[in-house]
Structure formats: C-alpha cells, structure tokens
N, C-alpha and C positions, 0 to 999 in steps of 0.2 A: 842545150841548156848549159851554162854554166855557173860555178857553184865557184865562192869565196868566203875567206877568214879578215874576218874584219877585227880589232884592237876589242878587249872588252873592258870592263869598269868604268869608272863614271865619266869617262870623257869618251873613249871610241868603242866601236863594237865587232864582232868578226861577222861575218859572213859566207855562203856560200851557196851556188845556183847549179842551175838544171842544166835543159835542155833546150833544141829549139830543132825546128825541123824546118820543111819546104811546104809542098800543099797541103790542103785539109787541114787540120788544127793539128797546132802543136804546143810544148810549153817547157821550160828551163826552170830546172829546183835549184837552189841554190843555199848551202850549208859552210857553220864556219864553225872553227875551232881553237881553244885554247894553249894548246901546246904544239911544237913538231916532236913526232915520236921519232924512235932510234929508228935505223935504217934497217936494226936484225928485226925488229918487226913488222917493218913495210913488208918485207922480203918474204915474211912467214907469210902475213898476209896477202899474199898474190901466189903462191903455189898451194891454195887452192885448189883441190884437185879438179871441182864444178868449172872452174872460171880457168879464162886461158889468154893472160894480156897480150898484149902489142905495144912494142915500147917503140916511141915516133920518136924522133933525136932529129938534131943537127946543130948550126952553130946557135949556143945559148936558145936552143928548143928541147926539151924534155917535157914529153908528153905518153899517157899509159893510158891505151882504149882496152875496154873491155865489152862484151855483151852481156850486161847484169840481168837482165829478165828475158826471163821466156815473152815472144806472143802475147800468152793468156796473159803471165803476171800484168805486163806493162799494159797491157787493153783495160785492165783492169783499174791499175793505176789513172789510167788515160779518163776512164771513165769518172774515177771518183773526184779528177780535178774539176770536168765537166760540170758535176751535180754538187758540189762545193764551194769550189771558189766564186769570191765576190772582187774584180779589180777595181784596181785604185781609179779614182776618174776628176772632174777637175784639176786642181793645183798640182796633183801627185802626179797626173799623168803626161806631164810635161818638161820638158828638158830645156838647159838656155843655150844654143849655139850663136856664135859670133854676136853676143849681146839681145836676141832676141830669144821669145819664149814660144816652143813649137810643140804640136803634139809630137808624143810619142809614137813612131810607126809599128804598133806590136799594142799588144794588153799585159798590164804587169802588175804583178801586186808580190809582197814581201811577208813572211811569216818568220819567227824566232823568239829566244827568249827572251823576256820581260825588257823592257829600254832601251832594246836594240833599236839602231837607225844606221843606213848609208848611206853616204853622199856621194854624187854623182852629177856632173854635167850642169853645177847648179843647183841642184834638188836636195831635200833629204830625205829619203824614203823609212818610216818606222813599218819596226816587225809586227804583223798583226799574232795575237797568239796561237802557239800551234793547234793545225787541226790531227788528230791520230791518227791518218793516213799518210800526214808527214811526218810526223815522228817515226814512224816505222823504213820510211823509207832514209831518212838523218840514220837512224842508226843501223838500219845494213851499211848502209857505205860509211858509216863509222866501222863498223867491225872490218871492214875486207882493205880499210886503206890507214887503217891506224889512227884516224885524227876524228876531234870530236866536234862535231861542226854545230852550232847553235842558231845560225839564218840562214834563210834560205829567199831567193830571188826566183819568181816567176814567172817568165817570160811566155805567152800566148801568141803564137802567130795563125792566123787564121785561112791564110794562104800564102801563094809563091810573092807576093806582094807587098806584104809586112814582112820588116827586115830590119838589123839590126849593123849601124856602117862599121866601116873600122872602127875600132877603138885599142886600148890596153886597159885590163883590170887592173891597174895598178894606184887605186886611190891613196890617199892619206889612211882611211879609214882600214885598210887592212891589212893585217897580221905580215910581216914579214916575212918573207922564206916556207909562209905556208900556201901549200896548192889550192886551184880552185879544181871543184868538181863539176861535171857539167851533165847533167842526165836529161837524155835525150828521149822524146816520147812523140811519136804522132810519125808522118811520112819522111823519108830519109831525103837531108838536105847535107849538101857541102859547108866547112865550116872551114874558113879560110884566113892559112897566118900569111901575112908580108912580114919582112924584116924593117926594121925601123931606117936602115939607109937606105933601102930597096923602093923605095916607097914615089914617086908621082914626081914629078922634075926637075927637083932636087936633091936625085938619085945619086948620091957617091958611088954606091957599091951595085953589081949585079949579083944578087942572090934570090934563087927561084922560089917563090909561093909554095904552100904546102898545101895542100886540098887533104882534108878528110872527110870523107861519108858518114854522118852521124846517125843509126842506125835508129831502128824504135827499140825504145829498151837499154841502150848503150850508154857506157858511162868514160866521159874521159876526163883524165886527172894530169890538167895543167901544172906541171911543176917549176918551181923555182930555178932559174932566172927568166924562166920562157916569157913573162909578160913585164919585165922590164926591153925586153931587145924584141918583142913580135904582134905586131897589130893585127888584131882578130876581126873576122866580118863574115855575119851569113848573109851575104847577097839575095836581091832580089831575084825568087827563080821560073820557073816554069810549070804553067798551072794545068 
C-alpha cells in the first residue's frame, strides 16, 4: 500500500495510501497531511518502545519499515475492508496510458476528507467519506509518524496478477517534502524501487533495485526525496 500528501484548499488536496500485497487479496490505504512536523518529533515518535523501524537509505532513498499490526489486528482490518468497501468501477476505474484509456490492473477506490480528489495517469479520483475503520487506522499512523494525513488510496490486488507498473508518486497534486505511507495487508509481496537513470535502455547510470517484502500489517514511510529519483513497482507474482 501506499499512502500520499496531496495540496489541500480549494485547488489541491493531500493524500495518502496503503498497501499492496502478492496472492490472495490484498489492499493499499493511503493518507495525507497538512503540515511536515519537526524532525524532534518524527524521532519521539519512532522510539516507541512496541514498534521497532528499519530505516532503507541509499542515493536519494529514504525509506522507514515497520510491523504496525499484529496478525489478529491486521486480519481484522483485512476483514473489515472485505465487508466495507465498494470500488470505484467505470470512468474511475481507468487510467490514460500513451493516449489510450485502459482498465486499471488492481480494484481501487479512495476515501478522505470532504473535496478531496487526485490526479493521476489522467484520472481524477474524489475521496469517498471516511468510513471509521479508516479513520482509526489515519490516525494511528498519524500518531507514530507525526503527520496528519487526510486521504487515503486503496489499492485491492486479488492475486499474483494484479499489479501495479513503475511508476513515482510524485504528482502535482501532492504536498511537498511530505512522505507517503504505505500499509500493507493481505500475503507478503515485493515492492520494487529502480533509480530514475537505472532504468530500461536508456540507462546512464548502474544502480542496483531495491526489493522490499511488504509484510501483512507493515507500514512503510516513503520519504522525501525518495519519489522524485525512484520508480516504484509491485510486479506481477507468483500464485
């Protein structure tokens, strides 16, 4: 899942998302927030003494995994998306690539406050209102990462088959210098950066991929500048 800060008032709005996984179902929350807090608060808020990060780095990647739910919590979660959610279908469920308009490979729908929308790929996708299962979950990881995220993106994969290509979260539409969150729920898939020169035959630079295993329950916190310089992709996997 991945989670984003999108612009808010009357022209943009913030955002941020979940998770995503590999087989069996899975889905991406995605929450945004108005401010970046001071750094002595990120700092409080990760020595936590329950939670125990993983700080990923390299050139212009800064990224922070954690395992935020137990099992049960996240089963639980996992369930309540199940019996909940209604995705977007038609217009909303579609994307424009090289001029044409394709379904989306995945289920997706967006929740936040009152006028939110993102754009993306073409699309505008509007926040449907929160349900209280996601507000509870906005604001744990408001509390443990400092920022207060108001949308949320949910990504539904339903096996190793739905997938989501490269891309970078870096639209117009979101906040600056603010991280996205990404909660992960459903069977543990690979969540894969390339470096922006690194990239398919146009390679200037050789700089190796990053793999992470996004775990059921896990939460990672893409940080600034990571999605100006690294293209993200959970690949098609194995079912």
């Amino acid at each position: 899942m991945e989670t984003f800060v999108l612009k808010s008032g009357g022209k943009r709005r913030y955002e941020a998302s979940g998770g995503e996984a590999d087989t069996s179902k899975d889905r991406t929350h995605e929450a945004a927030t108005e401010h970046r807090p001071k750094k002595k608060q990120l700092a409080s808020c990760r020595t936590a003494p329950t939670l125990h990060w993983t700080k990923i780095a390299g050139e212009n990647l800064d990224c922070d995994y954690v395992k935020l739910y137990s099992k049960k919590e996240a089963d639980d979660i996992f369930l309540a998306c199940e019996r909940s959610l209604i995705y977007n279908s038609g217009h909303l469920a579609k994307v424009q690539l090289f001029g044409k308009w394709v379904d989306i490979p995945r289920k997706q729908v967006a929740y936040g406050n009152d006028g939110l929308t993102y754009k993306f790929s073409g699309n505008t996708v509007p926040a449907k209102p929160w349900l209280h299962f996601l507000t509870d979950i906005r604001d744990h990881i408001t509390n443990i990462t400092g920022f207060d995220f108001n949308f949320v993106l949910i990504n539904r994969y339903k096996d190793g088959f739905d997938y989501i290509g490269e891309h970078k979260d870096d639209e117009k539409d979101l906040m600056k210098g603010c991280p996205i969150a990404s909660l992960s729920l459903g069977q543990p898939r690979d969540f894969i950066f390339r470096h922006q020169d690194s990239r398919g035959k146009n390679a200037c630079r050789k700089i190796e991929p990053v793999n992470i295993e996004l775990e059921h329950g896990s939460l990672l916190l893409m940080n600034h500048p990571t999605n100006q310089f690294w293209y993200g992709e959970k690949d098609v996997g194995d079912i």
